[in-house]
Each structure stands twice: as C-alpha cells, then as structure tokens.
N, C-alpha and C positions, 0 to 999 in steps of 0.2 A: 636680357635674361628672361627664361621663359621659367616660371615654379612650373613644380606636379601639378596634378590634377587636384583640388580642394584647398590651394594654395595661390596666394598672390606675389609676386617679388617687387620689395622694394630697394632700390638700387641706391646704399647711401654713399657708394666711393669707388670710382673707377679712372684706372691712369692707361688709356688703351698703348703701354709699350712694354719694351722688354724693361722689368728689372720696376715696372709702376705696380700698384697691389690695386684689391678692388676689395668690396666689401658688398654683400645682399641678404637684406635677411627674407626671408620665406616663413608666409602668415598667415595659418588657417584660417579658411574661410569657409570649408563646408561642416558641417554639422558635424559635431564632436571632437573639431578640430582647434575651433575659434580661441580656445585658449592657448595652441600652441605653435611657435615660432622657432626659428634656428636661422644661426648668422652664419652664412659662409664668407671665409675671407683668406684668400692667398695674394701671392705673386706671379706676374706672365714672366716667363722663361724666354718664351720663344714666339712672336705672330709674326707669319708670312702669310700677309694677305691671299684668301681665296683656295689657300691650303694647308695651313696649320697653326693652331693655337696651342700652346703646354702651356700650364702654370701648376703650380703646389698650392694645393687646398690646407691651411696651416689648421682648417676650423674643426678638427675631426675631437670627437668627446670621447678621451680620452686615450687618444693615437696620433701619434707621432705625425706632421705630415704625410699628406700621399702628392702623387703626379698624375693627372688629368693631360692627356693628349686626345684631342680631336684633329683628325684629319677631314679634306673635305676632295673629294676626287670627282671632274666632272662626268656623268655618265648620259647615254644619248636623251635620257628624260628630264636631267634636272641634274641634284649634285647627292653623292653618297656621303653619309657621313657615318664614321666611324671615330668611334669612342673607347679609349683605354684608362684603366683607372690603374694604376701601380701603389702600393705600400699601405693597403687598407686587407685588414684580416677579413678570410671568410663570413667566421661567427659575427664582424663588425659587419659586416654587407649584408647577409643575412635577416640580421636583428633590425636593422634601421631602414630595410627595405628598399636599399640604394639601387639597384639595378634595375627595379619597378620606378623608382621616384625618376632616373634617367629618362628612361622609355618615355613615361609621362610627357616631360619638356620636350626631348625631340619630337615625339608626335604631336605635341601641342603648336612648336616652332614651326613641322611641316606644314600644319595645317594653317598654319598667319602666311606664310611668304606665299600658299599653291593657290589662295584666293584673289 
C-alpha cells in the first residue's frame, strides 16, 4: 500500500484472497497533517494476478460501501493502470479529496517500481 502524498500507510491486516479483508490506516506526516489518520478497510472480491484486483472499501465516513477495480493492462513501456471507484457520492469525492489522494499513491507506486 502506497499513502498520498504527506501520509504514511500502515498495513495492520491483509488476507491476499478472494473473500480475505485488509485493513491500512493512513498517518499524516507532513505539516498540519500529523494529527490526522483514517483506516481503510474492505474485502477482495476478485485478484487475478497481473490484471485485476476489486474489493469494497467498507471504510467510507459516512457512506455505504463503495467498489474499487483496478485494472492493470500490459503496454510497450511498462503496465497501465486504471482505477474505478463505484458507489461513492460526488460531493463525498469532492470533500475528502479522493481522486487527488489516488493520483498521489499511483504516482508515488510508479515512482518505487521505475527506480
């Protein structure tokens, strides 16, 4: 698990299968941040090695489930990856800044495997 940017992850429960749950909480660590945390924690659905991971993120304040599919498609440079989030409200993506805090990890991920 990679956190955003100003954020560390610590991974306290992970069952790498269909139908296992994980658990990571995410711990500021840059300036103005350092008091705050948040746990993520679902279920995988679905890993097929090398091309897809789904799970439900059960950890949403105060929203129902959503579903996280990552795909991973190889392309002539490396591997694409694309990212779907389903059953999270605009104004909730929006507010908590989720589609920035994504970008973060993945570009923080690209940047640990292309060294």
């Amino acid at each position: 698990m990679v956190a955003p940017e100003g954020f560390r992850a610590e991974v306290q429960e992970v069952e790498p299968e269909e139908g296992g749950s994980f658990r990571v909480e995410n711990i500021g660590e840059a300036e103005g941040m350092e008091q705050y945390s948040h746990t993520f924690e679902g279920t995988y659905q679905e890993l097929k090695r090398g091309e897809k991971i789904v799970w439900t993120d059960e950890s949403g304040e105060g929203e129902d489930s959503s579903t996280v599919t990552v795909t991973l498609n190889a392309v002539p440079d490396g591997t694409e990856v694309t990212l779907r989030l389903d059953g999270i409200s605009e104004d909730v993506a929006e507010e908590y800044g989720v589609a920035e805090a994504w970008e973060d990890s993945l570009r923080k991920l690209a940047g640990q495997v292309e060294d």
